[in-house]
C-alpha atoms as one frame of an Amber mdcrd trajectory, in Angstrom:
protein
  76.410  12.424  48.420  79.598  11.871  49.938  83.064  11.438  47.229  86.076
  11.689  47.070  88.179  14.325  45.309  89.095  11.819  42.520  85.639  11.110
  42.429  84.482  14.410  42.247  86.755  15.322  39.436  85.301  12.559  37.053
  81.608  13.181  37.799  82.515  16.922  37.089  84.001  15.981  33.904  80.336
  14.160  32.788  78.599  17.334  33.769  80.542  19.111  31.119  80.393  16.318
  28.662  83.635  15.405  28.187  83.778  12.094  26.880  87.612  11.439  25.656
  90.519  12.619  27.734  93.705  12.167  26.699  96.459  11.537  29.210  99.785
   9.503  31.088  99.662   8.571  34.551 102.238   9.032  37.306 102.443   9.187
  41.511 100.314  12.299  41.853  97.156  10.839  39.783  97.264   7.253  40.316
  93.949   7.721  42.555  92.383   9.172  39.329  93.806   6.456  37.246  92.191
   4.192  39.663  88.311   5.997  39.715  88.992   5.713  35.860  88.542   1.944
  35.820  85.120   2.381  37.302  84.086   5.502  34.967  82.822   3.608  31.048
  81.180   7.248  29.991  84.722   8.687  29.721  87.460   6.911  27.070  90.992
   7.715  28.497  93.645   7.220  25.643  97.227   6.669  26.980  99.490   8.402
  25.162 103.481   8.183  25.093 104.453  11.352  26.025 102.802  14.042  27.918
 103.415  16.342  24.904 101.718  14.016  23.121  98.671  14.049  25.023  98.305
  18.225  24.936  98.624  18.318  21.078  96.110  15.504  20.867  93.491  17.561
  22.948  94.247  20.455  21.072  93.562  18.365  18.048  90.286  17.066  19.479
  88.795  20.446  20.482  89.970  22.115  17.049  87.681  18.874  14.746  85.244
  19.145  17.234  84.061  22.045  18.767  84.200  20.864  22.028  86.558  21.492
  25.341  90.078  19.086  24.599  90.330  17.770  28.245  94.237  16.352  29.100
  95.157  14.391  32.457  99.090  14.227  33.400 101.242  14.250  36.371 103.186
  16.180  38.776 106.886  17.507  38.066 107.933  15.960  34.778 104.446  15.587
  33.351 103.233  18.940  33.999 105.761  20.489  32.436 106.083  18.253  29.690
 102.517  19.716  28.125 103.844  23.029  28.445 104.780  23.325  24.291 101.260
  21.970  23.588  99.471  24.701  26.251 101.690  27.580  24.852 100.619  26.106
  21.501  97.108  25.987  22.201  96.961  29.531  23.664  98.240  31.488  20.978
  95.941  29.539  18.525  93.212  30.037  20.865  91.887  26.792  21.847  89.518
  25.392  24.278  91.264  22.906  26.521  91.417  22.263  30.117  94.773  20.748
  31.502  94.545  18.828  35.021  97.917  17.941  36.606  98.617  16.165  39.642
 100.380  17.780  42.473 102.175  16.915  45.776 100.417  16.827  48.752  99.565
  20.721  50.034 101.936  20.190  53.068 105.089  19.896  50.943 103.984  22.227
  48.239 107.125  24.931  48.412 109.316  22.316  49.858 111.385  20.878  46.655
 109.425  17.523  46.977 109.827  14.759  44.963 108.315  15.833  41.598 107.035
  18.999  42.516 107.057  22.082  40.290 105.437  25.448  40.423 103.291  24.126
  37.313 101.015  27.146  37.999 103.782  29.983  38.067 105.257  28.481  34.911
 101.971  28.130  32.743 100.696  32.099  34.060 101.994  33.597  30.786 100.573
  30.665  28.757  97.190  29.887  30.061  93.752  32.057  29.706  93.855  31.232
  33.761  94.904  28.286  36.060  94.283  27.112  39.416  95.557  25.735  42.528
  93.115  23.802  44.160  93.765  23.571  47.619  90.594  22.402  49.510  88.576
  19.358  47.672  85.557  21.308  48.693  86.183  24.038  45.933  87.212  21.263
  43.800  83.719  21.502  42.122  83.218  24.534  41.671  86.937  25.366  40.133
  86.535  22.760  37.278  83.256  24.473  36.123  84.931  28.041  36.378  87.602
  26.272  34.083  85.478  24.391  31.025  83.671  28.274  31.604  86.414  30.040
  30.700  88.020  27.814  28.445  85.054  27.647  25.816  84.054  31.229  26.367
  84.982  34.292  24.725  87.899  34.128  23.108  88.941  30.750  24.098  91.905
  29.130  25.293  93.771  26.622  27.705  93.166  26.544  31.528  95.510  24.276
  33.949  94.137  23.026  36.734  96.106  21.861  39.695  95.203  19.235  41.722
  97.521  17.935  45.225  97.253  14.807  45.874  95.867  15.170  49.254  92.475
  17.075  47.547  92.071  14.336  44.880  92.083  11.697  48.018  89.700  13.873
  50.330  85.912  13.597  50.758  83.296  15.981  51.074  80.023  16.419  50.229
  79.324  16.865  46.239  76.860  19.078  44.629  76.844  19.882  40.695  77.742
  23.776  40.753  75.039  25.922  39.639  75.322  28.670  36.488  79.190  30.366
  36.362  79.520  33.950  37.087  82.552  36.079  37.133  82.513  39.574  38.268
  85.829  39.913  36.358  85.154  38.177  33.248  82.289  39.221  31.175  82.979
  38.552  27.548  80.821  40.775  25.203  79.330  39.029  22.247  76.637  41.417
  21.191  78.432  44.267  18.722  77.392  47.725  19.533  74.895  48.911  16.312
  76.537  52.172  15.925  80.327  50.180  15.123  78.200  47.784  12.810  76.324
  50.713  10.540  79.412  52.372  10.065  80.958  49.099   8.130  77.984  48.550
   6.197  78.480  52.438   5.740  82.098  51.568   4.430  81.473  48.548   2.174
  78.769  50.914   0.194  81.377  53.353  -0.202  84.252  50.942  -1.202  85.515
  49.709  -4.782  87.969  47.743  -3.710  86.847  45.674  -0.191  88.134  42.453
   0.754  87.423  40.281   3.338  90.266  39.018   6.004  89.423  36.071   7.751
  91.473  34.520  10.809  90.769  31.919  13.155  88.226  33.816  15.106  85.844
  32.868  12.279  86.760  29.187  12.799  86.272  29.409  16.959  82.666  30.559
  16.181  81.407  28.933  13.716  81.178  32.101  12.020  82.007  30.154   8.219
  78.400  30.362   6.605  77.671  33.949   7.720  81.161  35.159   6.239  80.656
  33.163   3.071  76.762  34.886   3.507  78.593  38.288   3.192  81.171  37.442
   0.554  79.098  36.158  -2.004  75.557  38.441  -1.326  77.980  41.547  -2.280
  80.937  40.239  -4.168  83.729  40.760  -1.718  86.708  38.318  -2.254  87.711
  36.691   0.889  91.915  36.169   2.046  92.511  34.196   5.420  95.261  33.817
   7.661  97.272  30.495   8.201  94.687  30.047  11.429  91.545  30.682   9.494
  91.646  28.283   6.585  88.144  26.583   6.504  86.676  29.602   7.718  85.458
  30.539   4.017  85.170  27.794   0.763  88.724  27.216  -0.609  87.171  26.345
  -4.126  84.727  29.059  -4.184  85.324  32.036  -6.948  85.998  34.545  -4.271
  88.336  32.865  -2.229  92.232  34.935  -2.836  94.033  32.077  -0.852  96.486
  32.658   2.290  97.635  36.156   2.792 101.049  36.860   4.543 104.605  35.261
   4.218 103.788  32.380   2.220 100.406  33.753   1.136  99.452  33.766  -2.551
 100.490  36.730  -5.122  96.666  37.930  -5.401  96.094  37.817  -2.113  99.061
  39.951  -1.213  98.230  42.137  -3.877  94.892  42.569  -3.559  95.321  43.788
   0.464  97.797  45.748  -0.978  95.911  47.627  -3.338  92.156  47.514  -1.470
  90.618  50.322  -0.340  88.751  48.809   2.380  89.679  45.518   4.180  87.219
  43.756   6.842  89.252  41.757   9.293  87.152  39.361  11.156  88.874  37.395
  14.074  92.332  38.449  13.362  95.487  39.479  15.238  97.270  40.731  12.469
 100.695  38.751  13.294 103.879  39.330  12.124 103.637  36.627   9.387 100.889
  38.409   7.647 101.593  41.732   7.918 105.312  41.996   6.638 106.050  45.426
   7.661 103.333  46.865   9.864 103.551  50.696   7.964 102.981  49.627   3.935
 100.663  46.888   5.427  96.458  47.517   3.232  98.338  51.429   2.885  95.336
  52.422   0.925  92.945  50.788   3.106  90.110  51.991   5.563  90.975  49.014
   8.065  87.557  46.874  10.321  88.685  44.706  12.539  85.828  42.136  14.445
  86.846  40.570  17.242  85.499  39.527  20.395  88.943  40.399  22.462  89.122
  43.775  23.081  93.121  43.765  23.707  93.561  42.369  20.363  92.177  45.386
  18.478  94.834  47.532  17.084  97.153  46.323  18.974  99.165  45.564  16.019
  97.362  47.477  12.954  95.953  51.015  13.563  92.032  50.081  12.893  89.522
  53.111  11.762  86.277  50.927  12.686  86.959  48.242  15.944  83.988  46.110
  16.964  84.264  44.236  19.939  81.715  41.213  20.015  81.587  37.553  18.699
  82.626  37.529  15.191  79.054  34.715  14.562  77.263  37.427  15.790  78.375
  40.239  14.239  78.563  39.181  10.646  75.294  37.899  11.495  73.911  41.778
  11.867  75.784  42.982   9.551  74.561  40.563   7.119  70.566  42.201   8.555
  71.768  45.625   8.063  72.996  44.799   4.221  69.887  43.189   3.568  68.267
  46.478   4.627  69.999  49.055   1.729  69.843  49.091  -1.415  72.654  47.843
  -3.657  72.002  49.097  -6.855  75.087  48.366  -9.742  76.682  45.860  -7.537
  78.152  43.820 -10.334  79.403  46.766 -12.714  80.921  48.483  -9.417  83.080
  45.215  -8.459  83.606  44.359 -11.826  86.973  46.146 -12.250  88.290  45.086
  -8.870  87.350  41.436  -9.444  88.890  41.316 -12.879  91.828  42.752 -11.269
  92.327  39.963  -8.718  91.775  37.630 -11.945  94.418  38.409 -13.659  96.747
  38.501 -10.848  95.720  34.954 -10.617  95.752  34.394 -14.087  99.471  36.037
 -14.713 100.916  34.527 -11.354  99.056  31.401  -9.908 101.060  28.756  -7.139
 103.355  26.921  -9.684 106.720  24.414  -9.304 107.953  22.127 -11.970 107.715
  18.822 -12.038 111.037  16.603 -12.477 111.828  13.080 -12.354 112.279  13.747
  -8.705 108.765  14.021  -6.891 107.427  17.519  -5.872 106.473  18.012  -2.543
 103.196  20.039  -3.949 102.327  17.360  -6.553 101.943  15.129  -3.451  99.131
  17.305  -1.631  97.929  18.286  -4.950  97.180  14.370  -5.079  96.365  14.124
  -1.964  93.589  16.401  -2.485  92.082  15.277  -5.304  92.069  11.679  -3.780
  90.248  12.986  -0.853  87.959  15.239  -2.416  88.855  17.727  -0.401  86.760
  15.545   2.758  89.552  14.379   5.033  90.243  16.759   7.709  94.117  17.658
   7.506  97.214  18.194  10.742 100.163  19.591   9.884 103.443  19.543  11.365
 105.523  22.839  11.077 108.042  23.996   8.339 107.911  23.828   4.635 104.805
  20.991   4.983 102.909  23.237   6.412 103.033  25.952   4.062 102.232  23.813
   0.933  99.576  22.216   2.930  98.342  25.538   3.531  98.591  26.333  -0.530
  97.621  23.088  -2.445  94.997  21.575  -0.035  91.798  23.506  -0.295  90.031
  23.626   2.633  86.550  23.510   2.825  85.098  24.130   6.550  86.203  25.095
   9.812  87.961  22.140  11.708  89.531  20.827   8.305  93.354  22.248   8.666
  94.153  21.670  12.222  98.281  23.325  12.761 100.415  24.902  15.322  99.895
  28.365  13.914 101.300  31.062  16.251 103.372  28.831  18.097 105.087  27.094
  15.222 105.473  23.710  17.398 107.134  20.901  15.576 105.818  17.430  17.181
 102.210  18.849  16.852 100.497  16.933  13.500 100.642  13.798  14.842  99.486
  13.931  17.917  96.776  16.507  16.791  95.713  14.157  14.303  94.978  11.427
  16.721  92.576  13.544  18.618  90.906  14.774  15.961  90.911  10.898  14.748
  89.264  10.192  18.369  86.925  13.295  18.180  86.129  12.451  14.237  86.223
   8.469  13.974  84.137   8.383  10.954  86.701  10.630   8.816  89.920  10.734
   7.311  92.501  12.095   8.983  95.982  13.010   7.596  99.022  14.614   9.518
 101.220  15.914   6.650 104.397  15.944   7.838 108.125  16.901   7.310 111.250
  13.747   8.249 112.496  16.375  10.821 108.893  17.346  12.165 107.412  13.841
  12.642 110.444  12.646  14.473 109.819  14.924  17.673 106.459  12.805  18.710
 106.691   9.589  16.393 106.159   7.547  19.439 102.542   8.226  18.996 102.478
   6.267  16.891 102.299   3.336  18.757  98.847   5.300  20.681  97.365   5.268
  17.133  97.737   1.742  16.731  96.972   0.498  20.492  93.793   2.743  19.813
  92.549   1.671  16.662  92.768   5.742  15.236  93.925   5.272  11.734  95.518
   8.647  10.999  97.571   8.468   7.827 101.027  10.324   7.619 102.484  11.690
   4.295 105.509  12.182   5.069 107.799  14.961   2.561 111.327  13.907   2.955
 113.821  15.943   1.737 116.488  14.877   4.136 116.510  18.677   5.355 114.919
  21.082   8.446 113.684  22.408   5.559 111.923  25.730   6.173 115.527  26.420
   7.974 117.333  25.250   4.667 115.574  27.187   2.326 116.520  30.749   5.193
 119.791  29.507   4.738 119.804  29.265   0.915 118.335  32.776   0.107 119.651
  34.507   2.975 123.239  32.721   3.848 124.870  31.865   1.315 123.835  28.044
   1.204 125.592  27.447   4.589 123.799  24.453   5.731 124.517  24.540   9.395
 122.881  21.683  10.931 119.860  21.319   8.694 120.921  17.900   6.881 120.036
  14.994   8.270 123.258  12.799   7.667 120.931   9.823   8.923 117.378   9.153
   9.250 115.313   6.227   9.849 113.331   3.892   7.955 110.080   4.966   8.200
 108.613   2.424   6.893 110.466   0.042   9.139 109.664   2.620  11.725 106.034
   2.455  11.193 106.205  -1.400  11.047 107.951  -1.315  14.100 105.335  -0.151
  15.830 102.233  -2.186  14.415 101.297   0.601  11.736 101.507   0.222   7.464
 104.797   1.541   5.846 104.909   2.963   2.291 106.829   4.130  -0.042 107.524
   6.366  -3.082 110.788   7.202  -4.939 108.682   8.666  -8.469 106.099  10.840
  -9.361 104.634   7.829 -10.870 104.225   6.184  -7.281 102.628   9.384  -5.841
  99.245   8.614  -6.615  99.215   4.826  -5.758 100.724   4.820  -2.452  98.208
   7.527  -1.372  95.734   5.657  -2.689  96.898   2.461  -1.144  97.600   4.515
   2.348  93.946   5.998   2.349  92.030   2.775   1.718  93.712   1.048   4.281
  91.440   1.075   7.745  94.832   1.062   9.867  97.462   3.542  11.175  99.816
   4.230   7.494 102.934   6.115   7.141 103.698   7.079   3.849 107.128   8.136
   2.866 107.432  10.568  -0.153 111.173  10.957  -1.075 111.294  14.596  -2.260
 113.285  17.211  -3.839 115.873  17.923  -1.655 116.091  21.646  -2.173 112.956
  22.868  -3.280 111.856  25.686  -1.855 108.313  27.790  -0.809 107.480  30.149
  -2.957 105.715  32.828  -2.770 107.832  34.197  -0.104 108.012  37.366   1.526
 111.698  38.582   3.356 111.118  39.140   7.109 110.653  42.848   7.434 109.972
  43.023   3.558 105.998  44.491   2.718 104.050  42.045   1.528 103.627  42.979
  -2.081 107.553  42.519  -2.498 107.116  38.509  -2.820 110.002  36.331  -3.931
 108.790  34.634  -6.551 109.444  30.927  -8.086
């Protein structure tokens, strides 16, 4: 069967099962566009800016599992996704970026809306292609949704001239990927795996470190397996909330900058600490030498160039972290742990009374608390609505006061830090997830870099709800500037800010409104029944601040307190 490039590309994109792409058209793709109107297996949703559309597949992969797939572009909307592909690579996540390009014959010649796309995304993209002959165009989209959902995944760009998508040759569905260069190993080696279960008999004072590895995988119900079958309490990073129950017994919180007092503590003080699909980034270390100092140190992951690259590690296993907790879970159930309880005893009561002595607290005035609103928010929800963030201040106290329950529930910009992201990201996990809340908490600074999606969630039908926390401040900035500069504001008020809930009627979504705690719980309830785009504005204390907080540079155990 004879098709054309365009063609090719969309019956490629059913073979892989894609079945929502996310995108803006231009020049370069407008043959594409125009296949698109015959293709009813794939929903396109036109975003409103290019940014917009990356975030959103990010979004989409994270609540579903599945590849994010974004169409944009040459020039301007190539390089407008680049925030959301750096974003997506240092979280990890599966998406495959196709941008238009000028025809090969004027590629190097400074032609109308022609960038090096590819040279600028090689230090942000798990790999990316130039397609330059429509009869490898095939064949280079498979390699991509291959090595985007494989091993440790990430974003790969695809490059398509406009001459390719306009050729014709001969299509055949690829057969079976393989990579002489890219072999990820998923299968642990036994040896690395006895000596942990070796460890944890040994230990009185384990915990568990969970990142977003556990997330990628799946990996959730055979860490929460391990956890509860001997009694090891469970820390995450920012990335790898969902990855173990945030109500169960066990569960220490977020560990790191903003983490909670036990769980900063209790890495602090453990003498053994099993990191599963972790980096170890800056935020959660503090400084790298007093970081677990007592600790015998596993770290699980299925990149090899991630293991102690950061953290000196006494047990690395390379291999999918599913897998491996999987065995190791076999090999526990094959010794004999006599005097479980009385030996964790101690420890646990320990981590109690850390929580006991210094839980998450702020006071509540006449002026509403940005942490009484997602405290609200989650008992509204149940803890059942999956949750985007923005970046700053409303992401932390997301991360603190919304317990998250499963992987795919707390969907942020994590290594990246990209404000502009929770909106967008909460659309395409609205469009991956149409059957469940969705709510993109937000900061007035935050929201205002990609508001204009908001007009995508109405056209759409995707009724994400936004809580917004205005304090009138770049917060996270603000508070810096309080503890460590002398209250110097420089250009973190916002002398003037929209309406936002003239904003949101602007563009065909609901507008609310609260000025008093008594409000809180009204308009959220009022916001989550309605079946329609909401914005809810929450008109917070000005200067109140995250707390716990560790100084940059500071160990973790030397938290600034409330």
């Amino acid at each position: 069967m004879k098709l054309k490039g365009a063609e090719i590309l969309l019956k490629m994109l059913q073979e892989e099962g894609v079945d929502t792409v996310f995108g803006y058209p231009g020049g370069a793709v407008i043959d594409i566009y125009d296949a698109l109107m015959e293709e009813k297996s794939i929903n396109h949703v036109l975003v409103r800016h290019e940014q917009g559309a990356a975030h959103a597949a990010d979004g989409y992969a994270r609540a579903t599992g599945k590849v994010g797939v974004c169409l944009v572009t040459s020039g301007p909307g190539a390089t407008n996704t680049v925030t959301g592909i750096a974003s997506a690579y240092m979280d990890s996540i599966p998406m495959v970026i196709f941008t238009g390009q000028v025809p090969t014959a004027l590629i190097g010649n400074d032609a109308f809306q022609e960038v090096d796309i590819v040279g600028i995304t090689r230090p942000c993209t798990k790999h990316n292609y130039l397609v330059k002959d429509v009869r490898n165009l095939a064949r280079t989209i498979k390699e991509a949704f291959h090595i985007a959902r494989s091993g440790r995944p990430g974003p790969v760009l695809v490059d398509l001239p406009k001459d390719v998508i306009n050729a014709t040759t001969q299509f055949n569905v690829p057969g079976e990927v393989k990579l002489k260069s890219y072999n990820p190993t998923y299968k642990p080696n036994i040896k690395q795996l006895n000596k942990v279960v070796d460890l944890i008999a040994k230990a009185q004072k384990p915990v568990i470190f969970s990142g977003g590895g556990v997330s990628l995988c799946q990996g959730h119900l055979e860490l929460t397996e391990l956890a509860r079958k001997l009694q090891i309490p469970v820390t995450s990073t920012l990335m790898g909330l969902g990855g173990f129950p945030g109500t169960d017994p066990l569960w220490l919180g977020m560990l790191g900058m903003h983490g909670t007092f036990r769980a900063n503590m209790a890495v602090s003080e453990c003498d053994l600490l099993i990191s599963v699909g972790v980096r170890f980034d800056d935020r959660v270390t503090g400084k790298v030498d007093e970081f677990a100092p007592n600790a015998k140190i596993v770290q699980i992951d299925i990149d090899p160039t991630s293991i102690q690259k950061n953290v000196p590690v006494h047990v690395p296993v390379v291999g999918d972290c599913k897998i491996s907790l999987a065995e190791i879970n076999t090999l526990v159930d094959k010794k004999q742990w006599e005097g479980l309880e009385e030996t964790r005893k101690p420890w646990l009561s320990q981590i109690d009374e850390w929580k006991q002595t210094t839980p998450l607290a702020y006071q509540q005035t006449e002026v509403i608390k940005p942490q009484y609103v997602i405290e609200t928010l989650y008992d509204l929800t149940g803890g059942d609505a999956i949750i985007s963030t923005e970046v700053g201040q409303n992401q932390m106290w997301a991360a603190q006061y919304y317990h998250v329950k499963e992987p795919g529930h707390f969907i942020t910009s994590g290594g990246l830090g990209a404000m502009g992201f929770g909106l967008p990201a909460a659309i395409g996990a609205q469009a991956g997830a149409p059957g469940t809340t969705v709510v993109d908490i937000a900061g007035d600074g935050s929201i205002q870099m990609n508001i204009q999606e908001l007009a995508t969630a109405v056209q759409y039908n995707l009724p994400v709800k936004v809580v917004i926390l205005n304090n009138g401040f770049l917060g996270m900035v603000r508070q810096w500037q309080e503890l460590f500069y002398k209250r110097r504001y420089s250009s973190t008020q916002f002398v003037h800010a929209p309406d936002f809930v003239k904003l949101a009627e602007a563009y065909g979504a609901v507008g609310l409104r609260a000025k008093t705690p008594d409000e809180v719980a009204s308009v959220l309830r009022q916001g989550l029944e309605c079946n329609k785009p909401v914005v809810m504005d929450f008109v917070v204390e000005p200067e109140e601040s995250v707390y716990p907080m560790v100084p940059a540079g500071a160990p973790i155990k030397k938290m600034l307190l409330v």
